[in-house]
C-alpha positions, -999 to +999 in steps of 0.1 A: -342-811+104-306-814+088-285-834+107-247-819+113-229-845+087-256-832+061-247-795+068-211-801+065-216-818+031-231-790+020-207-766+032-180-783+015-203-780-017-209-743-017-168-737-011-170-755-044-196-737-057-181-703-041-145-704-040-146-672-018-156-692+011-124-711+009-101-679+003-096-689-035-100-675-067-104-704-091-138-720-099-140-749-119-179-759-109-200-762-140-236-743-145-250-780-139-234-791-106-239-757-097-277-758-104-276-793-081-260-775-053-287-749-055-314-767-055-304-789-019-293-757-005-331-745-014-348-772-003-329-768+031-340-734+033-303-724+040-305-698+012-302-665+031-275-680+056-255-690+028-261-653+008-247-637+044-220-660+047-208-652+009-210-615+013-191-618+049-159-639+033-165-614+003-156-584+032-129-605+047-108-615+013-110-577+006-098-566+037-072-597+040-059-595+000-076-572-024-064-537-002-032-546+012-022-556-024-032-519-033-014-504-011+017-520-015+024-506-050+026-472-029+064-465-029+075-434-019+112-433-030+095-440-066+111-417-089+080-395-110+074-420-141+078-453-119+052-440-094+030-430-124+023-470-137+026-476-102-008-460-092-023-472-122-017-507-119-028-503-081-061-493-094-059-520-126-056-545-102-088-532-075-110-530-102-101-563-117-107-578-080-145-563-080-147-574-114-138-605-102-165-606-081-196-597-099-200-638-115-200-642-075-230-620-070-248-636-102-243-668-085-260-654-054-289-641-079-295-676-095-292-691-060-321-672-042-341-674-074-376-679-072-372-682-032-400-667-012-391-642+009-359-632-007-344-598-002-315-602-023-310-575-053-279-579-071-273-546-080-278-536-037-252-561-037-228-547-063-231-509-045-227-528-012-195-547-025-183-507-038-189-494-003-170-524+014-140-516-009-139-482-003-145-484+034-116-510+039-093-493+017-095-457+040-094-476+068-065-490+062-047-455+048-008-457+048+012-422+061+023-401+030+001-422+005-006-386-014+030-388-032+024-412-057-011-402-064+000-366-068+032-375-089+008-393-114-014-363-118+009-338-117+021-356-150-007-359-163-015-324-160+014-313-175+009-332-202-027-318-204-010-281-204+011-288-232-012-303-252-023-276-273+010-259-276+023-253-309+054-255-301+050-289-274+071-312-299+097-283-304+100-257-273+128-273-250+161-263-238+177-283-264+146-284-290+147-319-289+128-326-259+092-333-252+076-303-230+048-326-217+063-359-201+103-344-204+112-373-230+132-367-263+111-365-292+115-401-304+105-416-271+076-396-264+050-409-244+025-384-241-002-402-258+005-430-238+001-410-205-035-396-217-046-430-221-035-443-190-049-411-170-084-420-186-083-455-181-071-452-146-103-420-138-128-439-159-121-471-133-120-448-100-151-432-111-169-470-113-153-478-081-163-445-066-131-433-049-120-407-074-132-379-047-128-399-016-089-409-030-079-381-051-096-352-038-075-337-014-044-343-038-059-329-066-074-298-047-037-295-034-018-298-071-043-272-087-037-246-058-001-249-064-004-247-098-031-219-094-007-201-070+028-203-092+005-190-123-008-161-104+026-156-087+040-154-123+013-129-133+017-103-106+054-098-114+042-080-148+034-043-144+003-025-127-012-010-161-031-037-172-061-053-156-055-092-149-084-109-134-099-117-169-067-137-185-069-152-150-104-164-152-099-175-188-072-194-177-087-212-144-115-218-172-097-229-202-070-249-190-083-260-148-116-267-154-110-285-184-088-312-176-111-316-139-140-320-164-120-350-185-112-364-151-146-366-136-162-376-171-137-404-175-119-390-203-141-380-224-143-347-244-152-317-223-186-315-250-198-346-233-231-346-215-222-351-176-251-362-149-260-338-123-240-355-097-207-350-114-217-312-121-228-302-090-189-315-081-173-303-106-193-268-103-187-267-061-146-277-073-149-246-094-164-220-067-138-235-042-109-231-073-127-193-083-124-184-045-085-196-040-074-181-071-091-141-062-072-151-020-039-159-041-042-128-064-054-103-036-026-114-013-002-106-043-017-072-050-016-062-010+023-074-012+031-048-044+002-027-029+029+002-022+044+004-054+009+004-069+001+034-048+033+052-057+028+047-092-009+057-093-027+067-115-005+047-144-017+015-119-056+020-118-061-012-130-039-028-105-065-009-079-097-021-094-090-054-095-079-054-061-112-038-055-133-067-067-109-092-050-118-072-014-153-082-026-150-114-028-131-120-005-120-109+034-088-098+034-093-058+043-073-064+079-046-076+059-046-049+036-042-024+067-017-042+085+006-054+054+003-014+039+013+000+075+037-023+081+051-012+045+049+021+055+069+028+082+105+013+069+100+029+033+087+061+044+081+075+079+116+077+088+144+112+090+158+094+056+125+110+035+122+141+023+089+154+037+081+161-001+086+126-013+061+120+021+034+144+008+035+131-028+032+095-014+004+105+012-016+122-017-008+089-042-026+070-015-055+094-012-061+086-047-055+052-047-075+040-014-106+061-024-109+042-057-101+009-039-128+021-014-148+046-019-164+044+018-130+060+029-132+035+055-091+018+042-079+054+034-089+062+076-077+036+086-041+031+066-032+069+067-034+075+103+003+063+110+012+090+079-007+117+091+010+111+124+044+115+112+035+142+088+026+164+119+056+155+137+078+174+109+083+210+114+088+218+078+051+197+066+029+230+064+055+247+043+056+222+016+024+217+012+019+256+011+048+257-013+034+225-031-001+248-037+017+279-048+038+253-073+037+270-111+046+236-126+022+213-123+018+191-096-011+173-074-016+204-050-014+228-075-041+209-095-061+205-068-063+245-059-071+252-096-104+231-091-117+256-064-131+234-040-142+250-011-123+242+022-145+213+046-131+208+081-142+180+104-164+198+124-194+173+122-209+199+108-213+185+071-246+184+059-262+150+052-297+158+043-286+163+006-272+126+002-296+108-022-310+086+007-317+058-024-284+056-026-270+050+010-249+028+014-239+013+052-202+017+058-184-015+061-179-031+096-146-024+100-154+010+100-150+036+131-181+053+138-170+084+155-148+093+120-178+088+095-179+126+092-142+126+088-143+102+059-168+127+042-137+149+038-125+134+003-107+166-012-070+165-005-061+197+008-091+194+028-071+159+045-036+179+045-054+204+068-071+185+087-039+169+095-038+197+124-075+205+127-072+238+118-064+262+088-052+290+106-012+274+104-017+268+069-026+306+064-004+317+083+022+298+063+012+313+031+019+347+047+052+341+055+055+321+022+040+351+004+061+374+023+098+358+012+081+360-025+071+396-027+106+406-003+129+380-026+118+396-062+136+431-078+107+445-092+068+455-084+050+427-104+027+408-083+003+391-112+012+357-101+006+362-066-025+373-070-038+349-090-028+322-062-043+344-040-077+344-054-077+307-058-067+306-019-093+330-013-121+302-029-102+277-007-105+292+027-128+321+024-118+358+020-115+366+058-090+344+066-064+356+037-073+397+041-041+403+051-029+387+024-045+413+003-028+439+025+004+427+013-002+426-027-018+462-020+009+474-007+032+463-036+014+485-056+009+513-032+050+509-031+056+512-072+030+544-069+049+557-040+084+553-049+074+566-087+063+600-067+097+600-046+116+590-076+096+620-094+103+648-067+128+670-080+143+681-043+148+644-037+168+639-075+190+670-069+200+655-031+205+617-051+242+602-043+257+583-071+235+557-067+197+552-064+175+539-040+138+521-044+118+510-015+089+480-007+072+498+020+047+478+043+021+481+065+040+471+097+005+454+115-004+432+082+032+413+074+046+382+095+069+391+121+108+395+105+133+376+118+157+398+138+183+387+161+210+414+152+208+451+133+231+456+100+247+488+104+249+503+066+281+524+053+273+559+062+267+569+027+240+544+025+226+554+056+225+589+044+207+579+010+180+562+029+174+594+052+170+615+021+143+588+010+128+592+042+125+628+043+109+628+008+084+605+020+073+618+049+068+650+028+045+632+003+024+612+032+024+641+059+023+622+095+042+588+082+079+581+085+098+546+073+110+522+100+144+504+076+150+468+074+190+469+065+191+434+062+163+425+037+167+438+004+186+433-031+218+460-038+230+460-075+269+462-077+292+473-104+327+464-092+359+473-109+393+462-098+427+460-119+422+430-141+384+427-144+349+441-141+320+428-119+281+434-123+262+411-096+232+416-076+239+406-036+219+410-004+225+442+017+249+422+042+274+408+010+270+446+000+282+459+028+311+433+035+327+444+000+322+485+007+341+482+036+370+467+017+367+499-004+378+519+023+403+497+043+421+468+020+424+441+050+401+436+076+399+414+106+365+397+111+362+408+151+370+439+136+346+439+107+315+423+131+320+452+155+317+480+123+286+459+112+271+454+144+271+414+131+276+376+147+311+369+138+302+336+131+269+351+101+300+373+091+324+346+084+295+324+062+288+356+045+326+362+033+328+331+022+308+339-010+333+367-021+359+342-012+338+321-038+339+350-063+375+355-061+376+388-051+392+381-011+415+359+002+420+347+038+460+351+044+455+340+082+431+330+106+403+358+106+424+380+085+414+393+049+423+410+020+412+426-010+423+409-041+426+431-075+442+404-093+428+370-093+433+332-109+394+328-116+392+363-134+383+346-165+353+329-150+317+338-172+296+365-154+266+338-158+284+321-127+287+349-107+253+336-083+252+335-046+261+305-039+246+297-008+210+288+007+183+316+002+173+322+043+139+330+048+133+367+061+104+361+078+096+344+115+080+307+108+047+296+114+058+269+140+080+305+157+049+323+155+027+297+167+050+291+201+049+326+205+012+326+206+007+297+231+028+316+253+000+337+259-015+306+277+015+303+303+000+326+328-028+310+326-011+277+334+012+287+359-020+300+380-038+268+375-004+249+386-006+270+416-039+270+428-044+235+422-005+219+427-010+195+399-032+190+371-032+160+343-032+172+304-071+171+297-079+192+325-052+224+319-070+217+283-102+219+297-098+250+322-078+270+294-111+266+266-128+279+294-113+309+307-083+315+284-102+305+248-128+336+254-139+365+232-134+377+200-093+371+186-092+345+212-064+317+206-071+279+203-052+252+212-058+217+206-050+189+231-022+174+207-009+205+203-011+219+243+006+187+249+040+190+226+040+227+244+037+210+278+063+186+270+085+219+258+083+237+294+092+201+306+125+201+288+133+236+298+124+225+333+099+254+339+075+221+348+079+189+361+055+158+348+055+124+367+026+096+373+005+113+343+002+152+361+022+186+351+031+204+384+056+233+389+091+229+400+096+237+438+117+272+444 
């Protein structure tokens, strides 16, 4: 047994033997007095105390010396270069302390050698000594330690992007400054910095804290430098498709400079173990993934103008396609675009045309983004919405088919799809079932027949549900055509029509064929009248041709007032009559004095005037033949007109220069004028063309009033009644038979809300009741 005084001698020997013990570095014991120690500390079998007691002070002169030494080269208010040596020589000097401590661990080895029962492995000991370092160096972790580690490789990488740059020792603001470390020329220290970065990975690798250290930081500088190069791309235009250059880029210049840094600097050729490229490879799919979030969250930002200028911005849309893909950013997609969409376009300030033209962009658009239809749904319902809201959205779109130039409607109708409303009753059996395809999660299940529906006036109808307003639109459309032009020709019209009638079926536009017939039956007709030679002996001075229709086939006319003609007018159209009612027999003409064209040829002192006018501006000027000044009360009452129609109407002769207003309501007949010089090609109306006929929104409210007995004895019966149920009750009794009227609940509703604000009904607590007597 050792006594104590023994122990203690040899105690004081091994602190000379292993300077740890005693907390210092120098070591001046010789491989012989070593060898001595050795050999009494064997043969009093206090080998393995003595290996634990080495490895513990090992632990504690790290903890106590070695990290807060590292740590205290971390200054923050370092400016960028300064904190560059900085973190290397933090790292120079850790990995000179383990150096420092492998002849320890030799020592150890020569000290348990050729003891039984030894478990002592040097190179255990060495990964053991790596882990202590690493583990006391993270535990003792200052705040904001990432800002000098990211200013050194934030210089390093720019240095690494500059690198290959032909111009990196000329491109500058001044050209004499270095692009990669911002030093002139002559002081360039480029090469310097490479070597450094190297030497400083190569000695983090061997210590293995370059992931544990660096890893956030580095993850951290690439995504901002990831970010500001994508940023930088998006800003170019739509036309070109950018996820290649990107991934050629994140390739070429990213991953190369993360493979020198994990290899240690060596070239990107090298051969790297599995470990490091399984690291570098899972860096890379994080990287891949971060770069298609930063470049899809740029595309759903411009995603409006890419839709506006669509098609020229197809490549914009597929690679935005592939990025949803990849990535799950379709609820941002919906709420950024709806968000868009309501302050750029779904306010009074937009013309409903600009609307339509934008609604049709994004049909185009969404479908090729995704062809499910399951976006398009989703993003267009605020549109479709607004679009129904706006009285005048069936005409344009009617007027947008009937377009000669060319345009998206108008290209669409010359296709000749046939017309598919959401009915549910689209036939799926046809699909090719190897092809199916689930719809995306997001989607709405009770729409899936809805999204079927990919032609576009198919969507503009189904806007309202229903084709009958668009047809009856086109009627009245077709109607101002045919009443608006001087002559018989109809070739045009037809042609639309026959591409309407592939559209919506030949049932739905047969009065619509009426009308061009009776065009022609009109030119036949009037040739016969202008032929009869009792009619052409009883002709005034002028002559008269007529566009008669069948009454029961046009849209109704708009008439709030009767024009009463001159009387030799009058007279010229009951000689017209009389001729016609001799060629058809049973037949008379019922006149329109307010629709129609009159060709003047007006002569005063100074000048002569050859101008083509409505029947109204006619008659204004014909009454000045006969009386020189005229008071408008006193003209309306002759003319059986509004005095305020009359007064807009007088303005255009005003215009033309050929009456004057000398007083309030009072005018005159001008045969001398200042604007007599003024070229006949300027002699227009110069007002608004009026439509002639009712519109279809009038027509439509004058249908539904047809349901307002009906709801007046429900309201009666039953006091008070919410909207679903009058809906209910009137597509049972009052939506019977054959030429029976629907309504839809959206519609009932905005008809509902009508009687409210005429207070024939009274709503409160969700029920419509009738007003007390």
């Amino acid at each position: 047994m050792t006594n104590l005084n023994e122990f203690k001698d040899i105690f004081s020997r091994m602190e000379y033997a292993f300077p740890i013990l005693s907390g210092k570095d120098n070591n001046d014991c010789t491989d012989e007095q070593f060898e001595s120690i050795c050999s009494e500390i064997r043969n009093l079998e206090l080998c393995n105390h003595v290996e634990a007691v080495v490895i513990i002070s090992i632990e504690q002169f790290i903890r106590q010396h070695v990290t807060p030494s590292f740590w205290s080269k971390f200054d923050n208010n370092a400016y960028e270069q300064k904190s560059f040596e900085l973190f290397k020589s933090a790292v120079d000097e850790l990995y000179a302390s383990l150096t420092d401590f492998i002849p320890i661990l030799k020592k150890l080895r020569l000290l348990v050698k050729n003891v039984k029962n030894s478990q002592f492995n040097e190179q255990y000991a060495l990964i053991e000594l790596k882990f202590i370092v690493r583990s006391t160096l993270l535990s003792q972790l200052p705040l904001n330690h990432e800002y000098i580690i990211e200013q050194f490789y934030k210089i390093a990488f720019n240095v690494f992007c500059n690198a290959d740059n032909s111009e990196h020792n000329s491109s500058s603001n001044d050209g004499n400054q270095c692009t990669g470390c911002n030093q002139t020329l002559d002081k360039c220290q480029c090469q310097m910095i490479v070597y450094m970065f190297h030497e400083t990975n190569r000695k983090l690798i061997e210590l293995e804290l370059l992931e544990r250290l660096v890893g956030n930081v580095l993850t951290s500088l690439i995504n901002a430098r990831i970010e500001a190069h994508v940023n930088k791309i998006c800003e170019k235009s739509f036309d070109t498709s950018q996820l290649i250059p990107l991934e050629n880029w994140l390739e070429t210049v990213v991953m190369s400079w993360l493979i020198r840094i994990y290899s240690g600097g060596f070239s990107k050729s090298v051969v790297l173990s599995g470990k490091i490229r399984d690291a570098i490879n899972k860096f890379k799919q994080k990287l891949s993934h971060f770069l298609y979030e930063i470049y899809t969250k740029n595309r759903i930002e411009q995603l409006f103008k890419i839709i506006i200028e669509y098609p020229d911005s197809q490549p914009a849309v597929d690679d935005l396609r592939i990025c949803l893909e990849r990535t799950d950013m379709r609820k941002q997609l919906v709420q950024s675009l709806q968000n868009t969409l309501k302050p750029r376009l779904l306010h009074p300030g937009v013309n409903t045309t600009d609307i339509l033209t934008a609604y049709i962009a994004a049909i185009k658009a969404l479908r090729q983004l995704d062809p499910t239809g399951v976006l398009l749904e989703t993003v267009t319902d605020p549109i479709k919405a607004y679009l129904r809201s706006r009285e005048d959205t069936v005409r344009c779109v009617v007027s947008g088919l009937l377009d000669d130039s060319p345009g998206d409607l108008a290209d669409e109708l010359v296709k000749g799809e046939s017309f598919q409303l959401n009915d549910g009753s689209i036939d799926e059996e046809n699909d090719d079932w190897e092809k199916w395809m689930p719809d995306p999660v997001d989607a709405d299940p009770a729409k899936s027949t809805e999204r079927k529906v990919s032609d576009i006036i198919s969507m503009l109808v189904n806007i309202y549900g229903s084709q009958d307003l668009f047809v009856n639109e086109y009627r009245t459309l077709l109607a101002d055509r045919l009443l608006s032009q001087l002559n018989y020709h109809a070739e045009r019209e037809i042609q639309h029509l026959e591409l309407l009638k592939r559209r919506f079926g030949e049932n739905q536009l047969h009065y619509c064929e009426v009308m061009l017939k009776d065009v022609y039956d009109s030119k036949r007709i009037d040739t016969n009248i202008q032929s009869d030679a009792s009619y052409c002996f009883e002709q005034a001075h002028f002559t008269t041709s007529a566009l008669i229709l069948s009454a029961q086939f046009w849209p109704p006319f708009k008439e709030d007032w009767k024009l009463e003609l001159p009387r030799i007018v009058q007279e010229q159209l009951e000689k017209y009559v009389k001729t016609f009612e001799a060629l058809k027999g049973n037949r008379t003409l019922c006149w329109k004095p307010h629709l129609g064209n009159v060709h003047l040829e007006i002569e005063l002192k100074d000048r002569k005037l050859d101008i083509n006018v409505t029947p109204i501006h006619a008659t204004i000027i014909l009454h000045f033949q006969d009386k020189n000044e005229w008071k408008l009360e006193n003209l309306a009452e002759v003319m059986h007109a509004p005095p305020t129609v009359l007064r807009r109407k007088i303005i255009f002769w005003i215009s033309q220069g050929l009456l004057k207003e000398v007083s309030t309501d009072v005018f005159i007949l001008q045969e001398e004028s200042s604007i007599k010089n003024r070229p006949c090609t300027e002699i227009v109306e110069e007002e608004e063309i009026e439509s002639a006929m009712a519109s279809a929104s009038d027509q439509r409210e004058e249908e539904l009033q047809v349901f307002w007995s009906y709801i007046v004895g429900m309201l009666t019966n039953l006091d008070s009644m919410p909207l679903e149920r009058i809906h209910q009750m009137l597509k049972m009794f009052a939506s019977q038979g054959p030429g029976a009227l629907e309504c839809g609940l959206p519609e009932l509703r905005q008809f509902l809300d009508g009687k409210v604000r005429e207070h024939q009904l009274l709503f409160s607590g969700g029920l419509y009741r009738l007003p007390k007597p």
